[in-house]
C-alpha positions as CSV (number, residue, x, y, z in Angstrom):
1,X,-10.0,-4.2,-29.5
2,X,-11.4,-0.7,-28.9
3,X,-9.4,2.4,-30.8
4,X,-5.7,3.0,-29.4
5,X,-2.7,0.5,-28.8
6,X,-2.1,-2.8,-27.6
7,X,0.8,-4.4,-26.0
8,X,0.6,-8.0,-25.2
9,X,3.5,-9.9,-23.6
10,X,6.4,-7.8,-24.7
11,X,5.1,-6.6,-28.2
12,X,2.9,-4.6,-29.7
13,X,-0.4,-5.5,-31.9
14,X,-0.9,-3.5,-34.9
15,X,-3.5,-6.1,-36.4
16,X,-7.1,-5.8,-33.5
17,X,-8.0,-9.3,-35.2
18,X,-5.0,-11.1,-34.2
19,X,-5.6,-13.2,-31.2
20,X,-3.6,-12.6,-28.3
21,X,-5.2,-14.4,-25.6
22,X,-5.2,-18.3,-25.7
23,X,-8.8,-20.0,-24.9
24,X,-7.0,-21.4,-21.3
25,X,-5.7,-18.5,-20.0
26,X,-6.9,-18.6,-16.6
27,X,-8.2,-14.9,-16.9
28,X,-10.7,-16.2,-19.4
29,X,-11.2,-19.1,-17.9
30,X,-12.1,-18.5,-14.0
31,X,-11.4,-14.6,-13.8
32,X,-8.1,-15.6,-12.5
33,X,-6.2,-11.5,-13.3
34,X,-5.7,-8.3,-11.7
35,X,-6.2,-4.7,-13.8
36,X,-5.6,-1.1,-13.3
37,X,-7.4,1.7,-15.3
38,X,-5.3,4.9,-15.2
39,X,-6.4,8.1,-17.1
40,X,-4.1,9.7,-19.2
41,X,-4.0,13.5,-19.0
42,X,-1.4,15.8,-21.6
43,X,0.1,12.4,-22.5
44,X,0.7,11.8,-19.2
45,X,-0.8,8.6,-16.5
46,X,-1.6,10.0,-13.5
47,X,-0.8,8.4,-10.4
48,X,1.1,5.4,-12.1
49,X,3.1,4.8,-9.3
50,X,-0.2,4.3,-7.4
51,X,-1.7,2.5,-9.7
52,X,1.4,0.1,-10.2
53,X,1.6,-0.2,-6.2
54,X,-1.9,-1.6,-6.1
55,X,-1.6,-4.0,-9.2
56,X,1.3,-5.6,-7.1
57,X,-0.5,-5.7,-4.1
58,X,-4.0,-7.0,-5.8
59,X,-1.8,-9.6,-8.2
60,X,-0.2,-11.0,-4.2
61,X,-3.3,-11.4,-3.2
62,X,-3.9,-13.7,-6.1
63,X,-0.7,-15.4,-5.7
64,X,1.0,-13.7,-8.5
65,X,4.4,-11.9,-9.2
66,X,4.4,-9.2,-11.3
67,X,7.2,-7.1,-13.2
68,X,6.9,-4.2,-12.7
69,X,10.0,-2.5,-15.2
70,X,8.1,-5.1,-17.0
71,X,4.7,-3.6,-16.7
72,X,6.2,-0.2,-17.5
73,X,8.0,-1.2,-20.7
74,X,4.6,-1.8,-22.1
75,X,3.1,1.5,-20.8
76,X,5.8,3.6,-22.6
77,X,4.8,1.3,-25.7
78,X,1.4,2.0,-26.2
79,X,1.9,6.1,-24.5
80,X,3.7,6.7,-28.0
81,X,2.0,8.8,-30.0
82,X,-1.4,8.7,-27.5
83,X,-3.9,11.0,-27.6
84,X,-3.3,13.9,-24.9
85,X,-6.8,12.2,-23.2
86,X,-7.4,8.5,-23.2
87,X,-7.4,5.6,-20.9
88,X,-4.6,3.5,-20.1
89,X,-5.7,-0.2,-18.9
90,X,-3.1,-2.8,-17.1
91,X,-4.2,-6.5,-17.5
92,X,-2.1,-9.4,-15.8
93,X,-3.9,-12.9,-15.6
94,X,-2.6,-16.2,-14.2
95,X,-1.9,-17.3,-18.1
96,X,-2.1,-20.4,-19.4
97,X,-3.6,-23.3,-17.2
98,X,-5.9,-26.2,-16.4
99,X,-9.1,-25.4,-17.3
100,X,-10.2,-25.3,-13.6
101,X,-9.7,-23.4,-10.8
102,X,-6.0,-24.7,-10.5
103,X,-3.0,-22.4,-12.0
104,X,-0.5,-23.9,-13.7
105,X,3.1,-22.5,-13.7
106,X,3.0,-21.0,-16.8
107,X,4.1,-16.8,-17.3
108,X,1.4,-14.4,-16.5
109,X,-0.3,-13.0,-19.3
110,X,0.3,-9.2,-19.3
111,X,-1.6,-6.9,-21.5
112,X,-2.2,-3.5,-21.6
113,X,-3.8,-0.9,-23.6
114,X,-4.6,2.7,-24.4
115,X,-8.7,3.7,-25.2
116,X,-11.0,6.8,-25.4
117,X,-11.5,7.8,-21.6
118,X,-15.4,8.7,-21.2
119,X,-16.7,12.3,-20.8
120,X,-19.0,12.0,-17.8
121,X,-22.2,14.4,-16.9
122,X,-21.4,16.5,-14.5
123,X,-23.8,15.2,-12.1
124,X,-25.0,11.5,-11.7
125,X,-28.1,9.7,-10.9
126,X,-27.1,6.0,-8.2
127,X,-29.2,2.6,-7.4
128,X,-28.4,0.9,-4.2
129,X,-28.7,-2.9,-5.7
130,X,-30.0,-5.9,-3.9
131,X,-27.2,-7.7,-3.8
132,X,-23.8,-7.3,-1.0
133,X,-20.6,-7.0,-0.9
134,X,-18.8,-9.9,0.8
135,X,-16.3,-8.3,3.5
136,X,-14.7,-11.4,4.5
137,X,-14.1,-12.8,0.4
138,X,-11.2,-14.0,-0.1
139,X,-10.6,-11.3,-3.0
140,X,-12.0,-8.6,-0.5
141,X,-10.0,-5.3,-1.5
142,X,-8.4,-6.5,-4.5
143,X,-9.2,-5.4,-8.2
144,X,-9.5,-8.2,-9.7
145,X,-11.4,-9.6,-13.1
146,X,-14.0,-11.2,-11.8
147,X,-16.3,-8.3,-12.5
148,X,-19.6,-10.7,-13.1
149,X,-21.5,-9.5,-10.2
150,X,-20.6,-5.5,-11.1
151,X,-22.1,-6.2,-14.6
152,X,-25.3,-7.5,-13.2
153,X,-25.5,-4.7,-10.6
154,X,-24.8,-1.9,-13.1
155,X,-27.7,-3.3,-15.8
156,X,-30.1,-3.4,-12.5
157,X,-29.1,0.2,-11.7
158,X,-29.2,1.1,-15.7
159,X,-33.0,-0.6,-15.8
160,X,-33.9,2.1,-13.1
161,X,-32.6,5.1,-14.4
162,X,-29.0,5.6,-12.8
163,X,-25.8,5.3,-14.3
164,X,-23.6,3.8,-11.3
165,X,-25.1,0.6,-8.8
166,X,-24.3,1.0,-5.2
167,X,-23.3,-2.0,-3.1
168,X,-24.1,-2.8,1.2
169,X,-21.9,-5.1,2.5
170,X,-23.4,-8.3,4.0
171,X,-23.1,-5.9,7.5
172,X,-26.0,-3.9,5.7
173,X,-23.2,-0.8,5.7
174,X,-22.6,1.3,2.9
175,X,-19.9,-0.1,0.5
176,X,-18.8,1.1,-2.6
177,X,-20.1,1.6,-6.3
178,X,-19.0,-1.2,-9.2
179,X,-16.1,0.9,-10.5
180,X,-16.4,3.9,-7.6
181,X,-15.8,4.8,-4.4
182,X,-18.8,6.7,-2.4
183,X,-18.4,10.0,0.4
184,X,-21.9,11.4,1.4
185,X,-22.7,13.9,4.2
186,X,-23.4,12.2,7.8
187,X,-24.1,14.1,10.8
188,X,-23.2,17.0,8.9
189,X,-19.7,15.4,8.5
190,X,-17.8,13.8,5.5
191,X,-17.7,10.4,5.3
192,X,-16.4,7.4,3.5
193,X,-16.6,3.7,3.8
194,X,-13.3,2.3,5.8
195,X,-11.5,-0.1,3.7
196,X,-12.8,-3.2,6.3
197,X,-15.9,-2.5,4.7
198,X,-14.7,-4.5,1.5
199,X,-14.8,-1.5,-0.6
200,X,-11.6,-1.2,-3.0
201,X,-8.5,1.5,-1.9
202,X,-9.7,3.6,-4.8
203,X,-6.8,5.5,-5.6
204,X,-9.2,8.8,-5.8
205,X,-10.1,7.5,-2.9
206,X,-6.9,7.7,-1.3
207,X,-5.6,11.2,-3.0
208,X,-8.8,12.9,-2.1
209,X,-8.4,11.6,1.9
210,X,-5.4,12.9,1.8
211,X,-5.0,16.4,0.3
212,X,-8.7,17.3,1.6
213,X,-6.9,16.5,5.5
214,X,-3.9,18.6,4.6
215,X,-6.6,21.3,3.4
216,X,-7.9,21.1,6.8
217,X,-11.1,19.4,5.7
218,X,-12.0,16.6,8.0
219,X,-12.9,13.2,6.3
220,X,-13.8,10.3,8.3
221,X,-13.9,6.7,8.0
222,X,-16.6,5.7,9.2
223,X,-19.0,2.7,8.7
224,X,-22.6,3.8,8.3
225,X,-26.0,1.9,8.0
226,X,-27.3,1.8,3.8
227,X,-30.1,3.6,5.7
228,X,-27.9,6.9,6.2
229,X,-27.2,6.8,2.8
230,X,-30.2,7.1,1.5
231,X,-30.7,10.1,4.1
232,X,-27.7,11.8,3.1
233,X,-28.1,15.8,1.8
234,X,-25.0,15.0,-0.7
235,X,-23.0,12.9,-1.9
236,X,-20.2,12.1,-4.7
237,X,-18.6,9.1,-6.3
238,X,-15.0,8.9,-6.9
239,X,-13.4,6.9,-9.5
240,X,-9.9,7.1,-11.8
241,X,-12.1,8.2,-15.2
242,X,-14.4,10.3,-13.3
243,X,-12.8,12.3,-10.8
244,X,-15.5,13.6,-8.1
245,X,-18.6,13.4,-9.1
246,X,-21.9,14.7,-7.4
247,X,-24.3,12.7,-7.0
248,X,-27.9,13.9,-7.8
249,X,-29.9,11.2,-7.0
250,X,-30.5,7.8,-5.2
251,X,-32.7,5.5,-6.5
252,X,-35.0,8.2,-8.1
253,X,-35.4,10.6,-5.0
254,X,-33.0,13.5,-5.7
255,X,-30.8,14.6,-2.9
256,X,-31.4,18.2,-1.4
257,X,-28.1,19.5,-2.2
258,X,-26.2,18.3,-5.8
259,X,-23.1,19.5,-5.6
260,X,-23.5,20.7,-1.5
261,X,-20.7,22.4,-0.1
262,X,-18.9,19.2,0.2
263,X,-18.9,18.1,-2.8
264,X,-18.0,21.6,-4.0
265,X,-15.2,21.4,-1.5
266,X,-14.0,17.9,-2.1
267,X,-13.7,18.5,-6.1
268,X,-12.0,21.7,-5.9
269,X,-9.2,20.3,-4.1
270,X,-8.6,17.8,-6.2
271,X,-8.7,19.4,-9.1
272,X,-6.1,22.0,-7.9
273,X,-3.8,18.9,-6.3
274,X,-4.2,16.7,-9.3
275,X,-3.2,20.0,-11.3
276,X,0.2,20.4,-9.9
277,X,1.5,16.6,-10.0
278,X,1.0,14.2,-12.5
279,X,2.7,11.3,-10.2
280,X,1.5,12.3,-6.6
């Protein structure tokens, strides 16, 4: 267990080498969960009733029921005492079962936890990967633990030099990053992958889209060729523990503007909206 608190089930863990998970929980098993990461700012989550919205809809998808005065029992748990900056992660998995694909009717395993939350650069270097995105998966749009494939892009995109791995989807359209959402310049435009693209609802994602329109900054989504992308004259990644963040490069050839006007744009509105309500 990394540094901070841990609430499994309905009770806290003071001991990290007590185990909490049981060897056929179908999270370990076949990936069989749903997670949130939600950054803690002043001792504060931000966005939790976003967050919580998506966890439901992501655990439905899986065929699970969550609680969530439940869910938010824990998060008050492990929020005593937290450091003013940290991470807050959500864990539900189908709980123990079969070993197999099959869930039994066992109680979801709920866990959640507080950790450091990462200090990025202010600028970031992005490989698009080799692999897709399938639009039409079955787990299309939900964030879920199955996170094999995102490890094995992000180690591809690490062994060239860039911190995040960009994803096509099998339409050969931009997509999304393993834990990001993209918006790059097109046409002298801002755009971002629809959601039919099989990119995740990011809930940056979703803030950004909507307080940049209510600034009177037009966003579009749009699908676009991975070619465009690689033409782009800026672009940015969203994500809960980064915020907006400018892209500098992609796939070693740096972009012409990093941060562009924007990017400058997009991060001060968030930044200024974000400010002014912890639970937008």
């Amino acid at each position: 267990m990394t540094t901070g608190r841990l609430w499994v089930d309905g009770a806290l863990v003071d001991d990290p080498t007590v185990p909490v998970v049981r060897a056929d929980d179908h999270g370990l098993v076949v990936g069989d969960g749903v997670f949130e990461t939600v950054e803690v700012a002043d001792g504060k989550p931000f966005a939790l009733t976003r967050h919580l919205r998506r966890l439901r809809d992501s655990a439905r998808g899986l065929g699970l029921e969550i609680d969530d005065a439940f869910v938010r029992k824990g998060i008050d748990a492990v929020l005593v005492d937290a450091p003013a900056r940290a991470r807050l992660r959500i864990t539900v998995t189908g709980g123990p079962s079969p070993y197999g694909s099959d869930r039994g009717d066992a109680t979801p395993t709920v866990m959640i936890a507080t950790g450091p939350l990462p200090v990025w650069p202010p600028t970031t270097d992005v490989a698009v990967v080799p692999w897709t995105r399938n639009e039409r998966s079955a787990t299309a749009g939900l964030k879920t633990t199955s996170y094999a494939d995102n490890v094995v892009a992000l180690r591809y995109a690490h062994d060239r030099g860039a911190a995040e791995a960009v994803f096509a989807n099998t339409r050969d359209e931009v997509c999304e990053g393993t834990g990001s959402n993209l918006f790059f310049e097109y046409d002298g435009a801002l755009v971002t992958p629809p959601l039919d693209s099989g990119c995740l609802g990011g809930i940056t994602r979703e803030l950004l889209i909507e307080w940049l329109r209510d600034d009177g900054v037009p966003v579009h989504e749009l699908a676009t060729p991975i070619a465009a992308f690689h033409r782009t004259r800026e672009a940015f990644i969203t994500s809960t523990t980064r915020g907006v963040q400018p892209i500098r490069a992609i796939d070693g050839a740096p972009l012409a503007q990093a941060p562009g006007p924007l990017t400058e744009r997009a991060a001060a509105v968030f930044a200024r909206r974000a400010a002014a309500d912890s639970d937008p």
